[in-house]
C-alpha positions in Angstrom: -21.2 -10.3 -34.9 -19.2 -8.8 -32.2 -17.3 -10.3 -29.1 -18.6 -8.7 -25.6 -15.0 -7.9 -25.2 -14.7 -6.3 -29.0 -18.0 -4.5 -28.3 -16.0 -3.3 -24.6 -13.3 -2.3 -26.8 -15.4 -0.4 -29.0 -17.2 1.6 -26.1 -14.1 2.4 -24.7 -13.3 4.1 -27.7 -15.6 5.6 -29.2 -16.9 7.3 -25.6 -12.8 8.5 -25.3 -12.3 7.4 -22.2 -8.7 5.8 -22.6 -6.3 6.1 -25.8 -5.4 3.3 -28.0 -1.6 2.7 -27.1 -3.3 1.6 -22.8 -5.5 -0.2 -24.5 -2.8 -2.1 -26.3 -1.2 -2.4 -23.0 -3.8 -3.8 -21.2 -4.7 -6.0 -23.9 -0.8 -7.6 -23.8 -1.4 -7.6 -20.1 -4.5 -10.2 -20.8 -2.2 -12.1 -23.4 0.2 -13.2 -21.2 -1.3 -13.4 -17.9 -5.3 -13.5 -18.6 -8.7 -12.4 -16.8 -10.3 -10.0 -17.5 -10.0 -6.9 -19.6 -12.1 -4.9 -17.3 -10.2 -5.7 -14.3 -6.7 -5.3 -15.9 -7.8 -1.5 -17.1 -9.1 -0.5 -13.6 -6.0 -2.2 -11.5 -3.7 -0.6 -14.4 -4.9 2.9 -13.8 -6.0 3.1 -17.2 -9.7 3.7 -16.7 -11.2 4.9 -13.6 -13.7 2.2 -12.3 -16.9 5.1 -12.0 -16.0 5.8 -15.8 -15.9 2.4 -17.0 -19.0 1.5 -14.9 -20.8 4.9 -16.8 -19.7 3.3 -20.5 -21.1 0.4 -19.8 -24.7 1.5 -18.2 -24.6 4.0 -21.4 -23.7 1.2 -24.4 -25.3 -1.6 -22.8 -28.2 -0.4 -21.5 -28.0 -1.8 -18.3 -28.7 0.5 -15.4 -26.2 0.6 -11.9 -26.7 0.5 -7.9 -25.1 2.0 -5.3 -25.0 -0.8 -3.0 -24.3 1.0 0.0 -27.5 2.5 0.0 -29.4 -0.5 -0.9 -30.9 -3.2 2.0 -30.7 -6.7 0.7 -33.4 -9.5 1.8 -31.9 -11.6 3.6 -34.0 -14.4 1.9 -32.3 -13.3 -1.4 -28.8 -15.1 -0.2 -30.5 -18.1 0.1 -30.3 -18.3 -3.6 -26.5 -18.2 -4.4 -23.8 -19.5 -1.9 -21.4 -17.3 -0.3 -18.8 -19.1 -2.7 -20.7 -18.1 -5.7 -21.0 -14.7 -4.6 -17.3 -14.9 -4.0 -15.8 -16.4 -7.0 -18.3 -14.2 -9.3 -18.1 -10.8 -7.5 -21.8 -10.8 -7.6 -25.1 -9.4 -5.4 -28.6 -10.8 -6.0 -30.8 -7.7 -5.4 -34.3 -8.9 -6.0 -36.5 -11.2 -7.0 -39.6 -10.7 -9.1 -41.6 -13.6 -10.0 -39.3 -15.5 -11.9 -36.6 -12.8 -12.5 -33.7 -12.7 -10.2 -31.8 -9.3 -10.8 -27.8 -9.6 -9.4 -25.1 -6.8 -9.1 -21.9 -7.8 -10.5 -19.3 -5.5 -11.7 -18.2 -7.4 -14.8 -21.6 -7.8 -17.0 -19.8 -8.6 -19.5 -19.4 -12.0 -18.1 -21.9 -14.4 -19.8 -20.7 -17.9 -18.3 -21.5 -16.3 -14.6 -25.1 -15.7 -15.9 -24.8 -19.1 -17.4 -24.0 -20.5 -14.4 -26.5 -18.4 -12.1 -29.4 -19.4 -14.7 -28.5 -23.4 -14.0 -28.1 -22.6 -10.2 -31.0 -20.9 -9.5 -33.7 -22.0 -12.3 -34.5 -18.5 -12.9 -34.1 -15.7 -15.4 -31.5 -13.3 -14.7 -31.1 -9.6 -14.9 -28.1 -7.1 -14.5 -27.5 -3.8 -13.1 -23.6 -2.5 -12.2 -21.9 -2.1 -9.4 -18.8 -1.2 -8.4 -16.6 -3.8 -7.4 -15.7 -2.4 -3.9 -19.5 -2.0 -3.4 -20.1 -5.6 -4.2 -17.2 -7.0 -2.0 -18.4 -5.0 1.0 -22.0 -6.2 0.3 -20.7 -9.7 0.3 -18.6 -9.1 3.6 -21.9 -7.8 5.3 -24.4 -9.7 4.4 -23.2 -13.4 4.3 -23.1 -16.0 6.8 -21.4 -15.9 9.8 -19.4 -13.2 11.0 -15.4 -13.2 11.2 -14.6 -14.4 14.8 -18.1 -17.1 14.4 -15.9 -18.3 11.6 -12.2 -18.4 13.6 -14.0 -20.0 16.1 -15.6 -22.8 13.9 -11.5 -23.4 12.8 -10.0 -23.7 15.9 -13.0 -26.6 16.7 -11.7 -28.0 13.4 -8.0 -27.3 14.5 -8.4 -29.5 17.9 -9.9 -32.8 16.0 -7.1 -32.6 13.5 -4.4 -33.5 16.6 -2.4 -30.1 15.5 -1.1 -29.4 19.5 2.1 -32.3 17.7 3.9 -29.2 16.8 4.2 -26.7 19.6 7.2 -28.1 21.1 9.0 -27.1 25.0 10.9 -24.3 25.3 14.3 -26.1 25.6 13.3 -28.7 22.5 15.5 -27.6 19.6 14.4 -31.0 17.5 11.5 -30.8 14.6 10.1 -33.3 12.6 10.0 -31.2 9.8 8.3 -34.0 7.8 5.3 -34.3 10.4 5.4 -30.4 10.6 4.7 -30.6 6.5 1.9 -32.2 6.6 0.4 -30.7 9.4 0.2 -27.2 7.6 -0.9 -28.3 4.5 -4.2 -29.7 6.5 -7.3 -27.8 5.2 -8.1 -25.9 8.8 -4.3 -24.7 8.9 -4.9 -23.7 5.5 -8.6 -22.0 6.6 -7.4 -19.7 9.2 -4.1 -18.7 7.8 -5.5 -17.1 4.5 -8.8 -15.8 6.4 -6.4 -13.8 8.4 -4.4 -12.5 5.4 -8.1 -12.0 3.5 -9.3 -10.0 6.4 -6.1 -8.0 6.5 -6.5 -7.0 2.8 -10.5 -5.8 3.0 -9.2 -3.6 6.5 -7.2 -1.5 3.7 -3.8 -2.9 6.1 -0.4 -2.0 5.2 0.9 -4.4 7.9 -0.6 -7.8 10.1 1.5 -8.6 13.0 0.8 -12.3 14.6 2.4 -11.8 18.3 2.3 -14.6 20.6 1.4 -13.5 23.9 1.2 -15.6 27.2 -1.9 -17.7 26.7 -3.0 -16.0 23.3 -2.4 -15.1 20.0 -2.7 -11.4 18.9 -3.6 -10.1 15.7 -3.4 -6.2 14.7 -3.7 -4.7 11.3 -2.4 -1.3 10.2 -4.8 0.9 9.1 -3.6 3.9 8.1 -0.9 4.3 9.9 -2.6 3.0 13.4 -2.4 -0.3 14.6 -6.0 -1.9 15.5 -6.4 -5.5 17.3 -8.3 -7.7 15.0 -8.5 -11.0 17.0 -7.3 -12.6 19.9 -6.4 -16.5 19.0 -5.6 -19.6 21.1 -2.5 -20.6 22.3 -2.9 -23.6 20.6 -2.9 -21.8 17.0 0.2 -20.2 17.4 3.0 -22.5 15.9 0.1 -23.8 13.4 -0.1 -20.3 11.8 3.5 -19.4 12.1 4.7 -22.6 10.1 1.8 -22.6 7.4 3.4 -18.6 6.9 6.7 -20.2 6.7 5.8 -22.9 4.1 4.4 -20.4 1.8 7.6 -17.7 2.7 9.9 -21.0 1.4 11.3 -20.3 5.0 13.2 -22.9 7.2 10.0 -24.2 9.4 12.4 -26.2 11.7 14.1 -23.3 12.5 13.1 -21.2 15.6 16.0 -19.5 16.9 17.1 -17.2 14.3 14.9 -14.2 12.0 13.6 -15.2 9.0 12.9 -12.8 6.3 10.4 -13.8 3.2 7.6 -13.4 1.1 5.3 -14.9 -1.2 2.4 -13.4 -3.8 -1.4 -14.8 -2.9 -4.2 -14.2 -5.8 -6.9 -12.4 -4.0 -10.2 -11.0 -6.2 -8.2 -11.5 -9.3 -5.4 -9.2 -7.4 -2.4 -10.2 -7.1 -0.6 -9.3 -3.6 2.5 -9.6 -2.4 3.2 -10.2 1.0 6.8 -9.3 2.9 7.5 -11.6 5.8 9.7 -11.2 8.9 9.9 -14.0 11.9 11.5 -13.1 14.6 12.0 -15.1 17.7 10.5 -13.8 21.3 10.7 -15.3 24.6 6.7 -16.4 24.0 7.1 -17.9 20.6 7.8 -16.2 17.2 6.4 -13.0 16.2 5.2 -12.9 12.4 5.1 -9.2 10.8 3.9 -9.0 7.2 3.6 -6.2 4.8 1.2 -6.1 2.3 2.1 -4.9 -1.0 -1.2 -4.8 -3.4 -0.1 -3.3 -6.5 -3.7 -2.8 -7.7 -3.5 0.1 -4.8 -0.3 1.3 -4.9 0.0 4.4 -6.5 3.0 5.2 -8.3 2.3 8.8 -9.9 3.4 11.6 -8.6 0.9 13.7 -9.1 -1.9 11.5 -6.6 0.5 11.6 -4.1 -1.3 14.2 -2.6 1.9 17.0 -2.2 1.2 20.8 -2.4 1.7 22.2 -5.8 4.6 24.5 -4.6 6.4 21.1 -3.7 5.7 19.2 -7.1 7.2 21.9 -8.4 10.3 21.8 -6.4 10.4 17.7 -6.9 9.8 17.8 -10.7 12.7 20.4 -11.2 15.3 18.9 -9.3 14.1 15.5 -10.5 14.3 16.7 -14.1 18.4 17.5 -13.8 20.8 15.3 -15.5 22.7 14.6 -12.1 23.3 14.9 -8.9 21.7 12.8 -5.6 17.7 13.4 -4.6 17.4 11.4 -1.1 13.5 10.7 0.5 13.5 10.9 4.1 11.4 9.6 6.8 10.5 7.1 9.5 8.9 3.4 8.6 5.9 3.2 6.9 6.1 7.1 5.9 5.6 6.4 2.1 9.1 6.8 1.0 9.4 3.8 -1.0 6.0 5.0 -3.0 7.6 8.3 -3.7 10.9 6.6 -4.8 9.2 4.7 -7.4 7.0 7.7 -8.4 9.8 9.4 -8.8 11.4 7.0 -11.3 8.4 6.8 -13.4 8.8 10.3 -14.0 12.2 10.4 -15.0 12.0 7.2 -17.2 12.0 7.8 -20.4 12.8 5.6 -23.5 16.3 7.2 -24.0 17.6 6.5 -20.2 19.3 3.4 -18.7 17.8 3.0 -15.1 19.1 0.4 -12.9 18.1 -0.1 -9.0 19.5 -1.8 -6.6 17.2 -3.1 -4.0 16.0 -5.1 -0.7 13.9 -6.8 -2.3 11.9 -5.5 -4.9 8.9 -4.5 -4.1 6.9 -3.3 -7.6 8.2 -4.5 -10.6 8.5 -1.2 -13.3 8.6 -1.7 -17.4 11.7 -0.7 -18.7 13.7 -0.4 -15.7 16.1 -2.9 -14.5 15.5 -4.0 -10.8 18.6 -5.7 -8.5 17.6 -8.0 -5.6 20.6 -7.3 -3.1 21.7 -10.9 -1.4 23.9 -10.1 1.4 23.8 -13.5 2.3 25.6 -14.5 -0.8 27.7 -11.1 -1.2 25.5 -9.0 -3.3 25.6 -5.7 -1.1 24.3 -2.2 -2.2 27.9 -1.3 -2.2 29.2 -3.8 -4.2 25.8 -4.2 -6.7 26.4 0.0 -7.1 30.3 -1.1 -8.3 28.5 -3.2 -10.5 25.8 -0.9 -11.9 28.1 1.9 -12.6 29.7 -0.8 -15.5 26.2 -1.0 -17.1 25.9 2.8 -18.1 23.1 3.9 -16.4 21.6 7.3 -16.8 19.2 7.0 -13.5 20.4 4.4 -10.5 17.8 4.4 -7.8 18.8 2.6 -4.4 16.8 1.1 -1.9 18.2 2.4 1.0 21.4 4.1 1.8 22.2 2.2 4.9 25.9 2.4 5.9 29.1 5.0 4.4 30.2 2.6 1.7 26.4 3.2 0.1 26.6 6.3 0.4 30.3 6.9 -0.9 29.5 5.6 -3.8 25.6 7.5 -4.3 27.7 10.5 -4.3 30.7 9.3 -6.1 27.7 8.5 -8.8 26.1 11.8 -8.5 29.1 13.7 -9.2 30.0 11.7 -12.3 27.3 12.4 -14.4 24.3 9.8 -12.9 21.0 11.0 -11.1 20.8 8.9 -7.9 17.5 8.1 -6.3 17.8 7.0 -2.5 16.1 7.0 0.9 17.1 7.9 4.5 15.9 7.2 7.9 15.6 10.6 9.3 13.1 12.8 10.3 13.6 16.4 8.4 15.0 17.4 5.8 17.2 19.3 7.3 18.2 16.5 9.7 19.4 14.7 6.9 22.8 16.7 6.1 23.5 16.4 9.8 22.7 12.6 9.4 24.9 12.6 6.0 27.9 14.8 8.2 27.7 12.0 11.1 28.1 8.9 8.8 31.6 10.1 7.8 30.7 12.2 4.7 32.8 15.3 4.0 30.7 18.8 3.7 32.2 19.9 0.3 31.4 16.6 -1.1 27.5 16.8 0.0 27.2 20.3 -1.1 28.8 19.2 -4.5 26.0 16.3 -4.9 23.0 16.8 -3.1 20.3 18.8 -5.0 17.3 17.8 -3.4 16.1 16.1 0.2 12.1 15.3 0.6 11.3 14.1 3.9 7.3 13.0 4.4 4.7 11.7 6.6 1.6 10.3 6.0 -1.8 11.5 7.1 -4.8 9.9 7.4 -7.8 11.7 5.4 -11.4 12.1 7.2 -13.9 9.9 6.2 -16.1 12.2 3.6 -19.3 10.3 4.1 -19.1 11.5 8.7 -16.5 14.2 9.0 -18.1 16.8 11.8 -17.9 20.4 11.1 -17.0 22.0 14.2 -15.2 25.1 16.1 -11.8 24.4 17.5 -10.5 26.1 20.6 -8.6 29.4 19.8 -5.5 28.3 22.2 -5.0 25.1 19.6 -5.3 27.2 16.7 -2.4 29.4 17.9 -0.8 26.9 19.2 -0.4 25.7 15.6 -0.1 28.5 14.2 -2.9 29.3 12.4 -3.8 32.8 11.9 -6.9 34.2 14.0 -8.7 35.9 11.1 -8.0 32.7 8.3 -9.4 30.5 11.1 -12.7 32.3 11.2 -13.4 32.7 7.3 -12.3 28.2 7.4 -14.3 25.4 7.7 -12.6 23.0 10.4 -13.8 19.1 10.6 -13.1 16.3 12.7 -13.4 12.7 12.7 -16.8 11.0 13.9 -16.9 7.3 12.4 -19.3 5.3 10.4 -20.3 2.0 9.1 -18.0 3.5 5.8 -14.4 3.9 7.8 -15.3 1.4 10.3 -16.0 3.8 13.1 -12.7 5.0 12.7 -13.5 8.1 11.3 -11.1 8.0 8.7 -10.4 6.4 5.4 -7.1 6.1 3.0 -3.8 8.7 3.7 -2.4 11.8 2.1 1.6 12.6 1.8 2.6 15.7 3.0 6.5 16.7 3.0 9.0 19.4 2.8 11.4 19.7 0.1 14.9 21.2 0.8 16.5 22.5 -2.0 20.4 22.3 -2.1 20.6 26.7 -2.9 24.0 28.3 -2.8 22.8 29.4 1.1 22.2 26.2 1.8 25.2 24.7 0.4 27.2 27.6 2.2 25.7 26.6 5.5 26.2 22.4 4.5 30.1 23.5 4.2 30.5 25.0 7.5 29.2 22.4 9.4 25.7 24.5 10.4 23.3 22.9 12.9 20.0 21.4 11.5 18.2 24.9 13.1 20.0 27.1 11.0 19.9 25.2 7.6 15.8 24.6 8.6 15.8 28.5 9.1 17.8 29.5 5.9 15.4 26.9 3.6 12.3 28.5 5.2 13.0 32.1 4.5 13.8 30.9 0.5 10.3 29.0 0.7 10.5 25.6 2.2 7.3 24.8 3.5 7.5 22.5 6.6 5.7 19.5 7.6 3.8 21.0 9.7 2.7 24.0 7.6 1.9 21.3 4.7 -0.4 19.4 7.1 -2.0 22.2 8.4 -3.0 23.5 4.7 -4.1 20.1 4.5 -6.8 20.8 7.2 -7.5 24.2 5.8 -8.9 22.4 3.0 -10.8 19.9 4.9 -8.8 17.3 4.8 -7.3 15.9 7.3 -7.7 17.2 11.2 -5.9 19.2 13.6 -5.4 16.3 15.9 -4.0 14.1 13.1 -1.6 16.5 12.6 -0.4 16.9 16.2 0.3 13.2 15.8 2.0 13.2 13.1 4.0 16.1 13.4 6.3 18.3 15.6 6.0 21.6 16.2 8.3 24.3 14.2 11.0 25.4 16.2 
């Protein structure tokens, strides 16, 4: 007699939808850190959740929902708590006489229908959904609503006497003892992870806690744009910020100096890594953490959403045996995702890649990973020295951040190593200039560089409400968008719905230019040219800019033309 999960195995097989050596993986994956095999092959990337969800309906016979479409009676959550219906990942849908049916999107889990059978006295039937579908179902339909619930905390927060710790602004002393105990007191505990929770389901990059005069502020990044969540008491500020400290191993008596962090919370059988930065203000300490869920991260190249002209570009540069490729950008531009893709296309079994970085952020298979500690020494110039002992094929740093970095990149690059790196700089073009100014010689970046990708991040219109509409002619040329294409083209623009959260957008796209170091580039780079004239020179042999690449981004219905007014400059 079969297992559920050798009958998963077997459907997953024999229907072809993912090869034997990732299902190997993913079943290591479950050997040495657990739960469950449908989860790992989804959050892996293995198996797209829609296919997985179509094997099972098929082998099993059980039939799936679109929740989003379905209205759920409200005497229906009566049945199963809120908790339940958390810590399951479930949905009950209807009730017929003594049938309850439930969504879930693991039916493969018997002790959850075990459970639900002993809760609720009834029988109980299955249909699948996805999980994303059952979490937002969840979100909407139970209980109280999010600031109902913050409010209910900070009533909890004043009978547990936790005013103690906000101290005057001249008091230096903390009874770090007192503080302790205080933040590991369950309404501390409450608020600080509904925040981070709340964060998470708003598809945020970044939560910033900012005390203000008489409040706290709350803001989450969503796609790109920063959007005020809640607005706190007072009274919760130095509650939050030392609970966020405990879990960041951080100094909690100390409120003078930054503090940099982080610390991994399980979330939905995710685990999410959160980067933390205090920083002292004159209104109390500011908190800024950046989420880093590596079930969404997406470290292919090829779903980064680039042209096809510039994959092409990327993946032959990236496929020489040396030289220096540098990702360009401002924060929060996706260069760190591109870095990484990047080295999961050049890894290969028969290369040595080392990086050096600050910190971490996604641990890669095969590829060893440097913390740098300044604190103790460890810089990127001295972990490079380091590295170059270890015979490395590829060496990928963080960020080149000062000249002795970037010496020794292109010291690297010219002896036989690929070198992976980022700048903070706007073009691609920009980044010679940038390269020139830190002290580097001309002949020496014309010798090394092969490649420089500089990127943005769009946000992409909500399918379910993007508005088909006519744009003024006067914007069209003033992007520069052909008259006659712009007539036979379908333009859209954002509207909102309950599916974006009114936003009228949902998730981001890449879009970049890719300079190639030609021998008329390189000419230019050794006479000292200004950014115009290398941007010039690239664009006549092909170089499509930012702006063009956003722009064929709203051609094919994308993205719209005011997203990429604020996200781009205009071609000089």
């Amino acid at each position: 007699m079969y297992s559920l999960k050798e009958r998963l195995i077997e459907l997953l097989i024999n229907n072809k939808v993912i090869s034997e050596a990732n299902l190997d993986k993913a079943l290591k994956i479950q050997k040495e850190k657990g739960g469950s095999l449908k989860a790992i092959l989804v959050q892996s990337g293995f198996v797209a959740e829609k296919d997985l969800m179509a094997v099972l309906s098929q082998g099993l016979g059980i039939p799936t929902i679109s929740l989003s479409r379905f209205k759920i009676d409200q005497e229906l959550l009566k049945l199963i708590p809120r908790e339940k219906a958390d810590k399951y990942q479930i949905m009950p849908v209807s009730k017929v006489g003594n049938m309850l049916t439930i969504a879930m999107s693991d039916p493969l889990n018997i002790f959850t229908i075990d459970d639900l059978k002993s809760l609720t006295g009834s029988e109980i039937g299955i249909i699948i959904a996805s999980q994303k579908e059952v979490q937002d179902a969840i979100d909407q339909y139970y209980g109280e609503t999010t600031h109902e619930a913050i409010e209910e905390l900070m009533e909890d927060l004043k009978t547990h006497d936790l005013e103690i710790i906000s101290l005057g602004q001249g008091e230096e002393k903390v009874d770090s003892e007192r503080l302790f105990k205080i933040v590991e007191e369950a309404p501390v505990v409450k608020l600080t992870n509904m925040i981070l929770e709340n964060g998470i389901k708003a598809r945020s990059s970044d939560i910033l806690i900012e005390p203000m005069e008489d409040s706290v502020r709350i803001r989450y990044r969503v796609d790109g744009v920063l959007e005020e969540a809640e607005t706190l008491p007072k009274s919760a500020h130095e509650s939050i910020v030392s609970r966020i400290k405990v879990m960041s191993e951080l100094n909690i008596a100390e409120r003078r100096l930054p503090q940099d962090g982080r610390f991994k919370l399980q979330i939905n059988n995710n685990y999410v890594d959160f980067r933390v930065s205090v920083l002292p203000s004159s209104k109390g300490e500011k908190v800024a953490l950046r989420i880093l869920d590596k079930s969404q991260a997406m470290l292919d190249i090829e779903k980064l959403g680039f042209s096809e002209d510039a994959l092409v570009r990327i993946k032959k540069c990236a496929s020489r045996p040396h030289g220096m490729i540098l990702i360009c950008g401002p924060t929060g531009s996706g260069k760190t995702t591109t870095l990484y893709s990047l080295m999961k296309y050049v890894h290969t079994s028969e290369k040595n890649l080392v990086t050096v970085e600050d910190p971490v952020e996604y641990q890669i298979e095969g590829i060893n990973q440097v913390t740098a500690r300044p604190d103790v020494g460890l810089t990127f110039a001295s972990a490079l020295r380091s590295i170059l002992r270890q015979d490395p094929d590829v060496i990928m740093i963080g960020e080149i951040r000062d000249f002795q970095t970037v010496d020794i990149a292109i010291k690297s690059a010219l002896t036989g190593h690929l070198v992976l790196s980022t700048l903070h700089t706007t073009t691609a073009p920009g980044s010679v200039v940038r390269l020139i100014n830190m002290g580097c010689e001309p002949f020496l970046i014309s010798a090394s560089l092969v490649s420089i990708i500089a990127q943005r991040l769009i946000r992409k219109l909500c399918p379910k409400c993007r508005e088909k509409y006519t744009p003024l002619e006067a914007l069209c040329v003033r992007l520069g968008i052909d008259a006659k294409k712009a007539k036979n083209v379908s333009f859209y623009r954002a509207k909102g719905c309950n599916a974006c959260l009114n936003t009228g957008y949902s998730g981001r796209v890449g879009i970049c230019e890719v300079l190639v170091m030609t021998p008329a580039v390189r000419s230019l780079v050794l006479k000292r040219a200004r950014e115009n004239e290398v941007k010039q020179v690239a664009r006549n042999e092909g170089m499509m800019t930012l702006r063009e690449d956003g722009i064929s981004k709203v051609l094919a219905g994308q993205t719209s033309l005011e997203e990429i007014l604020r996200v781009t400059v205009v071609d000089e």
